[in-house]
PDB file of N, CA, C and O in Angstrom:
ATOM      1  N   UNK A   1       0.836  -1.167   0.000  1.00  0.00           N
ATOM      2  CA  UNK A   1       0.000   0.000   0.000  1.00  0.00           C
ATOM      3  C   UNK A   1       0.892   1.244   0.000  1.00  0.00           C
ATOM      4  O   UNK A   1       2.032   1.309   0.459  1.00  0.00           O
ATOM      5  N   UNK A   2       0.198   2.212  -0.583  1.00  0.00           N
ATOM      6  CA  UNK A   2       1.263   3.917  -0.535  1.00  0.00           C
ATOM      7  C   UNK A   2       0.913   4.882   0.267  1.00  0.00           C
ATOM      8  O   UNK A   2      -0.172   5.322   0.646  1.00  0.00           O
ATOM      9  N   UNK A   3       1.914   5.120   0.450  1.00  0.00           N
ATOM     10  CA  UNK A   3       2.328   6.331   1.946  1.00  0.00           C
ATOM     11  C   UNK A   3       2.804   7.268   1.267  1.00  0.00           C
ATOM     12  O   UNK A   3       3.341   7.218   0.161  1.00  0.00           O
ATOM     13  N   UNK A   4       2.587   8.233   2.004  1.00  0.00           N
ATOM     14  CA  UNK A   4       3.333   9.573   1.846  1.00  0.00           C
ATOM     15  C   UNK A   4       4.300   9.799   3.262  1.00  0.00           C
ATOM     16  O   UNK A   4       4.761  10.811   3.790  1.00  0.00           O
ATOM     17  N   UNK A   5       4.349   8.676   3.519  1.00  0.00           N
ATOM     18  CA  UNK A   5       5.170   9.006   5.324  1.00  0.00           C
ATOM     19  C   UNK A   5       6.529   9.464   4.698  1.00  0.00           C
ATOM     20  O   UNK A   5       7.094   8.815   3.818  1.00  0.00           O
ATOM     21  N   UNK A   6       6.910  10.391   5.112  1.00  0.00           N
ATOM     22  CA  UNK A   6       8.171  11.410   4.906  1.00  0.00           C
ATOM     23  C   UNK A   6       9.385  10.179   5.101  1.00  0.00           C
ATOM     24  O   UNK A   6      10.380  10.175   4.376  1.00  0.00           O
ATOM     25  N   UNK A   7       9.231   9.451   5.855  1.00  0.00           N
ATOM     26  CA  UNK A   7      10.326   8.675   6.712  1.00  0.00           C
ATOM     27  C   UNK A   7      10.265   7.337   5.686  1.00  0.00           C
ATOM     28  O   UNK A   7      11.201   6.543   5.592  1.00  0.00           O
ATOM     29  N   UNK A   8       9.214   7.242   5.058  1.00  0.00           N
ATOM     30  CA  UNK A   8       9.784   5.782   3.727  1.00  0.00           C
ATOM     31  C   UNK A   8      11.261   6.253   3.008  1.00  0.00           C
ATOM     32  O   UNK A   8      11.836   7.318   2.785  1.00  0.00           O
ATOM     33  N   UNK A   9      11.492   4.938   2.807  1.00  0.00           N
ATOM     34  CA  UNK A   9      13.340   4.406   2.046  1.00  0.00           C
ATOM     35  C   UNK A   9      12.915   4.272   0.680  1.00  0.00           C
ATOM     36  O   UNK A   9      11.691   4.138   0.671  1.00  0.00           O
ATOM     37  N   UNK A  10      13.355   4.254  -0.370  1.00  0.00           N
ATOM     38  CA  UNK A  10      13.253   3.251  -1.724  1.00  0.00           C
ATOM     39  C   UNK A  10      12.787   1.630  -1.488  1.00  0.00           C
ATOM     40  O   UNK A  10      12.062   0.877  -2.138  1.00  0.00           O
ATOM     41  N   UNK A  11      13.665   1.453  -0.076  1.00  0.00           N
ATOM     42  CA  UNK A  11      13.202   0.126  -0.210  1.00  0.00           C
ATOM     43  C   UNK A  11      12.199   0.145   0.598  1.00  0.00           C
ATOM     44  O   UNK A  11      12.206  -0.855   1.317  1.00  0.00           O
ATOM     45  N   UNK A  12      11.227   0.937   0.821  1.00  0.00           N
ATOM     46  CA  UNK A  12       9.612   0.797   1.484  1.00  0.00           C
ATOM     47  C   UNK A  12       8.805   0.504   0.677  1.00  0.00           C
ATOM     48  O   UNK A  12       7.774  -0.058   1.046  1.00  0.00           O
ATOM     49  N   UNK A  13       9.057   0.835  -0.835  1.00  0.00           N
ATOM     50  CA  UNK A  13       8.006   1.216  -1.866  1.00  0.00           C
ATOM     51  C   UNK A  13       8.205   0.087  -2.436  1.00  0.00           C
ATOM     52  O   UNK A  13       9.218  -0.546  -2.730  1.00  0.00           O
ATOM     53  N   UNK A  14       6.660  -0.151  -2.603  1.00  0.00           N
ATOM     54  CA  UNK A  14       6.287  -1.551  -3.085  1.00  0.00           C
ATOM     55  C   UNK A  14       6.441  -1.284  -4.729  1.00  0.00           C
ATOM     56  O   UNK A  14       5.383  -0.752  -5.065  1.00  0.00           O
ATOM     57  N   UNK A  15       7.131  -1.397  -5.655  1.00  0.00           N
ATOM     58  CA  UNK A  15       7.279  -1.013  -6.733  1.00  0.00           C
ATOM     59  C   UNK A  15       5.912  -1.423  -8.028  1.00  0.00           C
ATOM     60  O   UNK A  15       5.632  -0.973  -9.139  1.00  0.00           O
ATOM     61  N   UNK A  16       5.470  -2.260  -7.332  1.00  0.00           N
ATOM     62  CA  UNK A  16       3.817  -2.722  -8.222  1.00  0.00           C
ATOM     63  C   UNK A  16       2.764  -1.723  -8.090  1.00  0.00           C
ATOM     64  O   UNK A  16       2.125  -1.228  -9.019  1.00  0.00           O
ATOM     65  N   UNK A  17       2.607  -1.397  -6.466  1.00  0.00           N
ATOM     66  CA  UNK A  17       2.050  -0.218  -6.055  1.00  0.00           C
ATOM     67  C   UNK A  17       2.048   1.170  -6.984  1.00  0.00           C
ATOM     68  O   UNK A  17       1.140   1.733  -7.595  1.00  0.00           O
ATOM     69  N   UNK A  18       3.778   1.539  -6.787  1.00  0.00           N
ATOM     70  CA  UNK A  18       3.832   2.714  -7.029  1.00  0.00           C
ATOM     71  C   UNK A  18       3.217   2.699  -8.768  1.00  0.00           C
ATOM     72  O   UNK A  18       2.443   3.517  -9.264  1.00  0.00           O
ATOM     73  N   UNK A  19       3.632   1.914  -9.207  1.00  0.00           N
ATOM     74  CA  UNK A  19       3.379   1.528 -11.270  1.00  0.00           C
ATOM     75  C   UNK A  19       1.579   1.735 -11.154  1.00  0.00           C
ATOM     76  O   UNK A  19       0.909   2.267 -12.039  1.00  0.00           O
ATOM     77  N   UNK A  20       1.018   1.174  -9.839  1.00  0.00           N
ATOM     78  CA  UNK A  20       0.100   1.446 -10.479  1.00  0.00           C
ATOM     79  C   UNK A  20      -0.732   2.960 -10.756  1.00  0.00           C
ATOM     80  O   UNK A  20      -1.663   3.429 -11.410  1.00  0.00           O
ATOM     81  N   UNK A  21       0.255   3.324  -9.820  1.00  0.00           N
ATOM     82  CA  UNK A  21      -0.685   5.354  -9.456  1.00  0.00           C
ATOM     83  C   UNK A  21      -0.156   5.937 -10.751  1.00  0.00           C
ATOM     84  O   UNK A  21      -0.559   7.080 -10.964  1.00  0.00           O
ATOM     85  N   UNK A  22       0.958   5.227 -12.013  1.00  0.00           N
ATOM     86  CA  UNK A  22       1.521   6.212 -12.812  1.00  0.00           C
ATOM     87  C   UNK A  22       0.350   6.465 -14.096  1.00  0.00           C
ATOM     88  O   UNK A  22       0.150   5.701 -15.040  1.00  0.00           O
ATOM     89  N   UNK A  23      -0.294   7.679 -13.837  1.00  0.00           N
ATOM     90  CA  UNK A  23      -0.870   8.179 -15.033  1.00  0.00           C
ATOM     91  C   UNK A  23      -0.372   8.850 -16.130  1.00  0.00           C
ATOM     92  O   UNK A  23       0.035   9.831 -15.508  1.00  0.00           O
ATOM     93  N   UNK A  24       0.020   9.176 -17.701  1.00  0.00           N
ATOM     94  CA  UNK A  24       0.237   9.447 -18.230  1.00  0.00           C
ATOM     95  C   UNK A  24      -0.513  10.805 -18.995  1.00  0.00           C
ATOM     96  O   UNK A  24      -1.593  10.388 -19.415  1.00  0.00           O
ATOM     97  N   UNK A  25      -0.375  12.105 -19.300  1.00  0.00           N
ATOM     98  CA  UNK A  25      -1.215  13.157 -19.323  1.00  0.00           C
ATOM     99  C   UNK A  25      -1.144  13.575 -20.596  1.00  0.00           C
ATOM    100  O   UNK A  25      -2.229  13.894 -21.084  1.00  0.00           O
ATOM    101  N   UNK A  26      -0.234  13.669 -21.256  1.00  0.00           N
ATOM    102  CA  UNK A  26       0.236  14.260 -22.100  1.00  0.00           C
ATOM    103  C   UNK A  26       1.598  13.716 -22.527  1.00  0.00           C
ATOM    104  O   UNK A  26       2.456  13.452 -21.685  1.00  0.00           O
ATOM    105  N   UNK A  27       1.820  13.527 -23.995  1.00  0.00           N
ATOM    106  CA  UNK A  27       3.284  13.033 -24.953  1.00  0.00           C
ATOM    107  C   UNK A  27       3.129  14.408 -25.811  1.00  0.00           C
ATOM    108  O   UNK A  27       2.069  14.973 -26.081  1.00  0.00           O
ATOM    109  N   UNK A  28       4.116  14.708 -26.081  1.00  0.00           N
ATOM    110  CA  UNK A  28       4.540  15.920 -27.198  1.00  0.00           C
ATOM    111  C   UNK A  28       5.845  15.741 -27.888  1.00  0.00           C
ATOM    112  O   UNK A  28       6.712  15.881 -27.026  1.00  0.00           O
ATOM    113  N   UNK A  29       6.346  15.514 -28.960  1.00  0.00           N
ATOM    114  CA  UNK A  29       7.147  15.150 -30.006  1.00  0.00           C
ATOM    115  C   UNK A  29       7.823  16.581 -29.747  1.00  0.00           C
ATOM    116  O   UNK A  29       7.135  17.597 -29.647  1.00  0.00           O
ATOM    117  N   UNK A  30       9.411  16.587 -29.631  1.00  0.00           N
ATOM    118  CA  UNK A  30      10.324  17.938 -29.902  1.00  0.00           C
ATOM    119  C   UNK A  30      10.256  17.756 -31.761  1.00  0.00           C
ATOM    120  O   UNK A  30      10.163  16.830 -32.567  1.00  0.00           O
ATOM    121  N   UNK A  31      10.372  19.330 -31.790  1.00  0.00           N
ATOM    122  CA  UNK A  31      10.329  19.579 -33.473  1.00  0.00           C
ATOM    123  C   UNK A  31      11.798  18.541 -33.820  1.00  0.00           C
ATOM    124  O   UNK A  31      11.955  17.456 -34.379  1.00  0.00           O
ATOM    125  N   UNK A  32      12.901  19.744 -33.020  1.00  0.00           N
ATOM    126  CA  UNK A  32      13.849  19.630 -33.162  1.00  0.00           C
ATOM    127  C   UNK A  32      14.868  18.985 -32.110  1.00  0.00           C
ATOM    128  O   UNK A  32      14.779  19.507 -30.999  1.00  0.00           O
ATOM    129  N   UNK A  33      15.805  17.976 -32.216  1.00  0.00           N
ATOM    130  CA  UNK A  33      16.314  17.376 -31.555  1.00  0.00           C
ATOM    131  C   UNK A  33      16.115  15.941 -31.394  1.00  0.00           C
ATOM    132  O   UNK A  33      16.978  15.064 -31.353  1.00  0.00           O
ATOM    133  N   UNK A  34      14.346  15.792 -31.275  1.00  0.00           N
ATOM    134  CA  UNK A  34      14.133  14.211 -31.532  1.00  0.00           C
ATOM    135  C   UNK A  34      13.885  14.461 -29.788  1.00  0.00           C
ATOM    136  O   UNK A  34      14.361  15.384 -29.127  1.00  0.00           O
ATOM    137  N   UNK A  35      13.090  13.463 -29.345  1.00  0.00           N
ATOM    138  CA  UNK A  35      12.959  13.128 -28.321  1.00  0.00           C
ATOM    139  C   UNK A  35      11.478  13.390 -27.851  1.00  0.00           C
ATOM    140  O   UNK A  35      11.095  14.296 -28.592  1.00  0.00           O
ATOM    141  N   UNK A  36      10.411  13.045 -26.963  1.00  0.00           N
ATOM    142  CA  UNK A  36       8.922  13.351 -26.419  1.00  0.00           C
ATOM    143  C   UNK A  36       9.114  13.605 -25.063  1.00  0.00           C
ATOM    144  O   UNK A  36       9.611  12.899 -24.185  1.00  0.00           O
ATOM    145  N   UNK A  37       8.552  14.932 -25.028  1.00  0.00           N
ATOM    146  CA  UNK A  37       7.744  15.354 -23.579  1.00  0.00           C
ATOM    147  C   UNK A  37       6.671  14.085 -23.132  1.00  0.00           C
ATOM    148  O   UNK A  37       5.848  13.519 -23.852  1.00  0.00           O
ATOM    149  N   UNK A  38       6.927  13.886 -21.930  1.00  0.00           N
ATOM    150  CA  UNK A  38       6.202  12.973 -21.244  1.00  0.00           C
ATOM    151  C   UNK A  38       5.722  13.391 -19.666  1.00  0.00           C
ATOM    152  O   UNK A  38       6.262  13.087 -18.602  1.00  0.00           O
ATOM    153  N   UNK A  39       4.448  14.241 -19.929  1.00  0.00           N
ATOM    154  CA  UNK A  39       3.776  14.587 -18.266  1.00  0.00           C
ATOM    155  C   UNK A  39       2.859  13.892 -18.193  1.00  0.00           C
ATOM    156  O   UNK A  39       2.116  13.376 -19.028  1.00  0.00           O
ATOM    157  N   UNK A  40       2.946  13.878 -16.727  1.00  0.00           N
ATOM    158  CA  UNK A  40       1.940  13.064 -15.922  1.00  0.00           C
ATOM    159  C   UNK A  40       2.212  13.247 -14.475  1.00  0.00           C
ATOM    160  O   UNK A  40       2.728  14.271 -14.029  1.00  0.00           O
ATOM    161  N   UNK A  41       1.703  11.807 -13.450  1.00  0.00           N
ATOM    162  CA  UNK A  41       1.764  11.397 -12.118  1.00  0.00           C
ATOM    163  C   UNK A  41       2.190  10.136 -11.619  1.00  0.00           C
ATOM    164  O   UNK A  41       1.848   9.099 -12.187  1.00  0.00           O
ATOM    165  N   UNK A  42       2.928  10.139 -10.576  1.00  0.00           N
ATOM    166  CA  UNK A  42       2.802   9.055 -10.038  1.00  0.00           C
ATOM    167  C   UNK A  42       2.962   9.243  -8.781  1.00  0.00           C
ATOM    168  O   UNK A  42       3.338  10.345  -8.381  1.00  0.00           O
ATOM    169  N   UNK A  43       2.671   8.046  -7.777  1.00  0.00           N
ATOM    170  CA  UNK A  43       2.653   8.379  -6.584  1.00  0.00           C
ATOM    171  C   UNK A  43       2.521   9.884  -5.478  1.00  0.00           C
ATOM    172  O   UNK A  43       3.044  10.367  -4.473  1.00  0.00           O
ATOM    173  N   UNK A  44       1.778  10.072  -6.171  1.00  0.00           N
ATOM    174  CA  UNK A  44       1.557  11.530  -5.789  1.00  0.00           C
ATOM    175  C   UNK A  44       2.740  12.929  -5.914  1.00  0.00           C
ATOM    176  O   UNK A  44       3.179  13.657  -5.023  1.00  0.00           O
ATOM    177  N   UNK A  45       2.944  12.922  -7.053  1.00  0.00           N
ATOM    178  CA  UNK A  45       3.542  13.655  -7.679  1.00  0.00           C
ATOM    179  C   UNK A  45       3.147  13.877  -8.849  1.00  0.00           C
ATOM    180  O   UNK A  45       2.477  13.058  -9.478  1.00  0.00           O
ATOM    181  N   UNK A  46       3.617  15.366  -9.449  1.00  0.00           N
ATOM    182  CA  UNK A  46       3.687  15.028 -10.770  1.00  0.00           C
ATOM    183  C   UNK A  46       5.166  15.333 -11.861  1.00  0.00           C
ATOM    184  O   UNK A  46       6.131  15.783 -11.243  1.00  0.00           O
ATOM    185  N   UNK A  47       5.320  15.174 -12.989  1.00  0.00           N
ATOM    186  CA  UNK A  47       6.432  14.891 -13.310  1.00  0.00           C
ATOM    187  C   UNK A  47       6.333  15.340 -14.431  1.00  0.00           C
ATOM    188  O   UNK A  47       5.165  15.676 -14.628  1.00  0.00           O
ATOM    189  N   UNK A  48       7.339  15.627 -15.770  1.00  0.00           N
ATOM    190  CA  UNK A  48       7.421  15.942 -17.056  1.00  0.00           C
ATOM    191  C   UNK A  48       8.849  15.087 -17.433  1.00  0.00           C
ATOM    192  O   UNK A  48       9.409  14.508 -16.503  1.00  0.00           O
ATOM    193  N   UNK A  49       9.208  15.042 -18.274  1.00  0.00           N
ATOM    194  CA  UNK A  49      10.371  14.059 -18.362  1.00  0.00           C
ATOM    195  C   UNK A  49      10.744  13.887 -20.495  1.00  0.00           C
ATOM    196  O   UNK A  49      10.201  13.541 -21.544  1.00  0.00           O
ATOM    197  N   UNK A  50      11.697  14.289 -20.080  1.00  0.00           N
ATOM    198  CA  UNK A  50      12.101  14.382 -22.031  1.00  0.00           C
ATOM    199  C   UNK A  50      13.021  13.325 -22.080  1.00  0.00           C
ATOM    200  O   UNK A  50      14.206  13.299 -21.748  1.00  0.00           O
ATOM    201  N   UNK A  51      11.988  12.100 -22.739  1.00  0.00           N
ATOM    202  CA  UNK A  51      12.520  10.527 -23.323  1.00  0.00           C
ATOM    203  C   UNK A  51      12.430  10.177 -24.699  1.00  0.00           C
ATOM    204  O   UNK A  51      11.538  10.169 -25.548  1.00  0.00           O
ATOM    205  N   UNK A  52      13.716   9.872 -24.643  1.00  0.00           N
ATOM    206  CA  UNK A  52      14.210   8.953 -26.117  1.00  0.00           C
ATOM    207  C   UNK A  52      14.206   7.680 -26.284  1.00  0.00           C
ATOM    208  O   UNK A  52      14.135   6.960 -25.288  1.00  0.00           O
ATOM    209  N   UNK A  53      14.267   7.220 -27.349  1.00  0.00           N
ATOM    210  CA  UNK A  53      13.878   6.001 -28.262  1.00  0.00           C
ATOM    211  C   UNK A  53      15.069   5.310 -27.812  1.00  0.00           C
ATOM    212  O   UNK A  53      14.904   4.144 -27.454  1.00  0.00           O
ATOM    213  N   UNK A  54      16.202   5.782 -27.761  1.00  0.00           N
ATOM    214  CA  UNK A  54      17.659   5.342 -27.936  1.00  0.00           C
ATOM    215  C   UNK A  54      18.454   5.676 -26.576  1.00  0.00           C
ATOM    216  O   UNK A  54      18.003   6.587 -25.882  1.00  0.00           O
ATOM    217  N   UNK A  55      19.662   4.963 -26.135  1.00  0.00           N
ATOM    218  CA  UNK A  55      20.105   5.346 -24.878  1.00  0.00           C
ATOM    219  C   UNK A  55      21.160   6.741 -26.152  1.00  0.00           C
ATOM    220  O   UNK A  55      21.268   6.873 -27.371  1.00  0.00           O
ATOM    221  N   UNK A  56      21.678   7.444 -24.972  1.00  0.00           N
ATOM    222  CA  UNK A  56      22.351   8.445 -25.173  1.00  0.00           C
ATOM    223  C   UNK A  56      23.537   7.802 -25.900  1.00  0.00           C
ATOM    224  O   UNK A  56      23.837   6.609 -25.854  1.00  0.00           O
ATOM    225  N   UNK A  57      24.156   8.754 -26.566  1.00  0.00           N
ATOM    226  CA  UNK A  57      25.487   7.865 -26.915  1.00  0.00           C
ATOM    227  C   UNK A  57      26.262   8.979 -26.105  1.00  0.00           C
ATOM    228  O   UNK A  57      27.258   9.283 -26.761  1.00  0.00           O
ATOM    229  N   UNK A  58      26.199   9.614 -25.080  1.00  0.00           N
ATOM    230  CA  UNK A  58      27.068   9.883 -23.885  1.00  0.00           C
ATOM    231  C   UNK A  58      26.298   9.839 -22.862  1.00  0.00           C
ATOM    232  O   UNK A  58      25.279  10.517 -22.730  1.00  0.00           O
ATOM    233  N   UNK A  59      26.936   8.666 -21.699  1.00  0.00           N
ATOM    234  CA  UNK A  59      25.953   8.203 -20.777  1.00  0.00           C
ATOM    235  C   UNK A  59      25.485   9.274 -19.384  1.00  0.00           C
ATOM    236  O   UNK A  59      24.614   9.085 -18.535  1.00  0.00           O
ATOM    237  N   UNK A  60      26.715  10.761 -19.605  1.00  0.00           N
ATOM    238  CA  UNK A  60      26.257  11.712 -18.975  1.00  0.00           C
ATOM    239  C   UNK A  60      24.903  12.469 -19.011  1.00  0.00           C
ATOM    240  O   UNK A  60      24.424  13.088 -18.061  1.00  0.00           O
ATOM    241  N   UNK A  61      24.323  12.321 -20.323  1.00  0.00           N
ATOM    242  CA  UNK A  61      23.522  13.207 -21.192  1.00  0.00           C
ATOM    243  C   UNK A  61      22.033  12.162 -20.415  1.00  0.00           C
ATOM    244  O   UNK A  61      20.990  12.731 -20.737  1.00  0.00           O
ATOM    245  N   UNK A  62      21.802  11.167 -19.740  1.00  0.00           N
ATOM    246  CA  UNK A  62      20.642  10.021 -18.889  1.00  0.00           C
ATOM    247  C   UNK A  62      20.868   9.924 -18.190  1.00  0.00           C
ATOM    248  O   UNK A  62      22.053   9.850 -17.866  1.00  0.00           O
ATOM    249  N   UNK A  63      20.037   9.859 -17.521  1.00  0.00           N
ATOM    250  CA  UNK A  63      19.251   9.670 -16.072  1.00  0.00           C
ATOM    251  C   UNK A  63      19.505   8.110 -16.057  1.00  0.00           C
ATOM    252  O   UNK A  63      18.689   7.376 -16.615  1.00  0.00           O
ATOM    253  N   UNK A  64      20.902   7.456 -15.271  1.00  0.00           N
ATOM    254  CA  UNK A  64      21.156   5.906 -15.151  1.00  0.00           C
ATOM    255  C   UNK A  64      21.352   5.870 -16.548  1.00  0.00           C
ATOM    256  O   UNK A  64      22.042   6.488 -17.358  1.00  0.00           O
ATOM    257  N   UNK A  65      20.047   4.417 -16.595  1.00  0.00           N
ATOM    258  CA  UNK A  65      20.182   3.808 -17.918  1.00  0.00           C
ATOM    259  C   UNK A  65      18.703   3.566 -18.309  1.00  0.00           C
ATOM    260  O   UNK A  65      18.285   2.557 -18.876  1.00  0.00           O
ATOM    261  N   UNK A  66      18.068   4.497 -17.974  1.00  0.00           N
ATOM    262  CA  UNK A  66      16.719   5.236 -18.002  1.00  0.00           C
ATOM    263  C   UNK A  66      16.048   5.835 -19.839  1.00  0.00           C
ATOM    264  O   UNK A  66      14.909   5.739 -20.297  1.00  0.00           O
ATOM    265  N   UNK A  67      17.241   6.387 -20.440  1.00  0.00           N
ATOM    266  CA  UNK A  67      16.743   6.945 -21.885  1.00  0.00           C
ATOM    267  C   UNK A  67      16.148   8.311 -21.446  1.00  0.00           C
ATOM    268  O   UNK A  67      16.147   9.181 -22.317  1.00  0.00           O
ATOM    269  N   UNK A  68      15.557   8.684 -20.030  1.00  0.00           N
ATOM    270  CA  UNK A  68      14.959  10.100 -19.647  1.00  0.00           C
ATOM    271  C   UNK A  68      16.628  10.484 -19.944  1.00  0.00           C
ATOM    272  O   UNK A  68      17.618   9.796 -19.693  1.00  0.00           O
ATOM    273  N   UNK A  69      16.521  12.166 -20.719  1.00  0.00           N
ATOM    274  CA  UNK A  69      17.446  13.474 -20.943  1.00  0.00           C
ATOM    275  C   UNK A  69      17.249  14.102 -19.541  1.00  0.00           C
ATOM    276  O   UNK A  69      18.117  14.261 -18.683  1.00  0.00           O
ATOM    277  N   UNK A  70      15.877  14.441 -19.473  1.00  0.00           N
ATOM    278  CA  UNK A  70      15.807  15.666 -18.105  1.00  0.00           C
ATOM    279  C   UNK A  70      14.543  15.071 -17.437  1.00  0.00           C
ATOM    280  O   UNK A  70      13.950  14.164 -18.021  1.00  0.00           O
ATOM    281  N   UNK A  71      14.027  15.607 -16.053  1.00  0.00           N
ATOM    282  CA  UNK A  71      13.214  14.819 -15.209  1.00  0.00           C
ATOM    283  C   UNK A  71      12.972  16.060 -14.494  1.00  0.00           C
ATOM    284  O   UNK A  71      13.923  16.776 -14.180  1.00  0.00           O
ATOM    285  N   UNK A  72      11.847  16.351 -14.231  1.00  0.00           N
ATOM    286  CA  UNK A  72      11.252  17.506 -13.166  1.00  0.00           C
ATOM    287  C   UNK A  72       9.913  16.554 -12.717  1.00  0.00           C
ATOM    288  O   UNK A  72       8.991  16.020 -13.333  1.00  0.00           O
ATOM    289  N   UNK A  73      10.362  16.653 -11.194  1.00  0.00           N
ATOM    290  CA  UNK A  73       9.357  15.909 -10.768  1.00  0.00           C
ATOM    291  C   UNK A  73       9.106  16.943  -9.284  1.00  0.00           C
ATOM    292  O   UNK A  73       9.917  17.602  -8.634  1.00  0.00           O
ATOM    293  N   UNK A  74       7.598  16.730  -9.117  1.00  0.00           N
ATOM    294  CA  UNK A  74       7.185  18.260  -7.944  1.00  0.00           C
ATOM    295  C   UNK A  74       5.705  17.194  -6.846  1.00  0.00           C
ATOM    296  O   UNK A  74       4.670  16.809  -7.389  1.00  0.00           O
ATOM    297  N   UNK A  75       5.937  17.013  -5.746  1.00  0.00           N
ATOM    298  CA  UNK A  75       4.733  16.405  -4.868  1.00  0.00           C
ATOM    299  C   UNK A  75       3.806  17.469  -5.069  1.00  0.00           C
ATOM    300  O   UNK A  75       3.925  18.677  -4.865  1.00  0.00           O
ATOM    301  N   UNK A  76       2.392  16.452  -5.726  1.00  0.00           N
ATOM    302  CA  UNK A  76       1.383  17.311  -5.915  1.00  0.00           C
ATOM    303  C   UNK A  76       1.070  18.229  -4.698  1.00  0.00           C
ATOM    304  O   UNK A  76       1.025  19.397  -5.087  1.00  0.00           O
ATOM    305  N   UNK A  77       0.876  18.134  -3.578  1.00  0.00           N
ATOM    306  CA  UNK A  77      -0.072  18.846  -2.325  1.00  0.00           C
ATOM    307  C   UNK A  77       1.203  19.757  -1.796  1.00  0.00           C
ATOM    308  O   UNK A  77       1.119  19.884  -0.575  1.00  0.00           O
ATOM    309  N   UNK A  78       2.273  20.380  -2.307  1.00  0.00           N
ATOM    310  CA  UNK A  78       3.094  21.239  -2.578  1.00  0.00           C
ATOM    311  C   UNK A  78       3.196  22.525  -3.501  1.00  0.00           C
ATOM    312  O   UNK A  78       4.203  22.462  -4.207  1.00  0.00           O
ATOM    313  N   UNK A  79       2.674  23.323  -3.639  1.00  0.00           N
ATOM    314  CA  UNK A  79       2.585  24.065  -4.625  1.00  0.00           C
ATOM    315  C   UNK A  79       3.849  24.881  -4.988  1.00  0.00           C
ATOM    316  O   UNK A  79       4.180  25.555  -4.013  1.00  0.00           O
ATOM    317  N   UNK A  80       4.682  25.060  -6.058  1.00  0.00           N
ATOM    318  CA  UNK A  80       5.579  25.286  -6.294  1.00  0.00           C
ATOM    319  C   UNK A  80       5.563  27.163  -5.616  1.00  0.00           C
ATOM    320  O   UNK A  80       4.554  27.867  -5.650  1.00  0.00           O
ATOM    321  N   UNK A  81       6.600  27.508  -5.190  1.00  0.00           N
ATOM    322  CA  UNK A  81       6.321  28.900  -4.410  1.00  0.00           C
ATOM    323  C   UNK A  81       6.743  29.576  -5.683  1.00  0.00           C
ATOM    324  O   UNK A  81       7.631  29.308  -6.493  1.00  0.00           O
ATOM    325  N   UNK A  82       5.833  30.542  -5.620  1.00  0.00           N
ATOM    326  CA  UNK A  82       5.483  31.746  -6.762  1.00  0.00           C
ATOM    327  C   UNK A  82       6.093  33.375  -6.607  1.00  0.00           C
ATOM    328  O   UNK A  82       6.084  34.386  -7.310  1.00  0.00           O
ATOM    329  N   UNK A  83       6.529  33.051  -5.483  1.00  0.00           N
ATOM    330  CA  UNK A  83       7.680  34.666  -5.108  1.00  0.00           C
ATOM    331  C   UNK A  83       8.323  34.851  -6.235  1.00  0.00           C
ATOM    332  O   UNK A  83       8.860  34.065  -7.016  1.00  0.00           O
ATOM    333  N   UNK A  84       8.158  36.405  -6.217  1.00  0.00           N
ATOM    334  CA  UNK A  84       9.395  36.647  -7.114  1.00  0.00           C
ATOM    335  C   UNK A  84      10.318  37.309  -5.913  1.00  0.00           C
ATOM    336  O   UNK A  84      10.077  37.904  -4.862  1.00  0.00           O
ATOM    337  N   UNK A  85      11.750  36.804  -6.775  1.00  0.00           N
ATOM    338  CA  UNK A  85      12.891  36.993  -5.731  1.00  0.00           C
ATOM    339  C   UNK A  85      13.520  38.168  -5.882  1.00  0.00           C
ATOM    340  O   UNK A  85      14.448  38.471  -5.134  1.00  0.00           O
TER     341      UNK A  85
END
């Protein structure tokens, strides 16, 4: 079952669980560069994430061995603070 208890590990999370909260919202194709915007949710978050077809051919340029370029991920019941600085 899923928690939001602050104090869960990686290894708390039931990984079947979490797969199942992942909703998908939106895919968007880059003109240029190649690669799809991918927003959505999971586990109570939400996320955007620019994934390729292909691993990187420099393994700096991914997230592991993932194929995600970039990853912004924000806990929904957080609202991103809107100050200007």
């Amino acid at each position: 079952m899923m928690t939001n208890d602050p104090r869960m590990t990686d290894n708390d999370i039931d990984a079947v669980d979490l797969l199942d909260t992942l909703r998908i919202t939106k895919t968007e194709r880059r003109r240029i560069g190649g690669g799809t915007w991918v927003s959505g949710t999971i586990g109570g978050h939400r996320f955007d994430a620019l994934v390729f077809p292909e691993h990187a051919k420099c393994p700096d340029y991914e997230l592991g061995d993932s194929r995600i370029s970039k990853l912004s991920l924000q806990q929904i019941d957080n609202p991103p603070d809107r100050r200007q600085l």
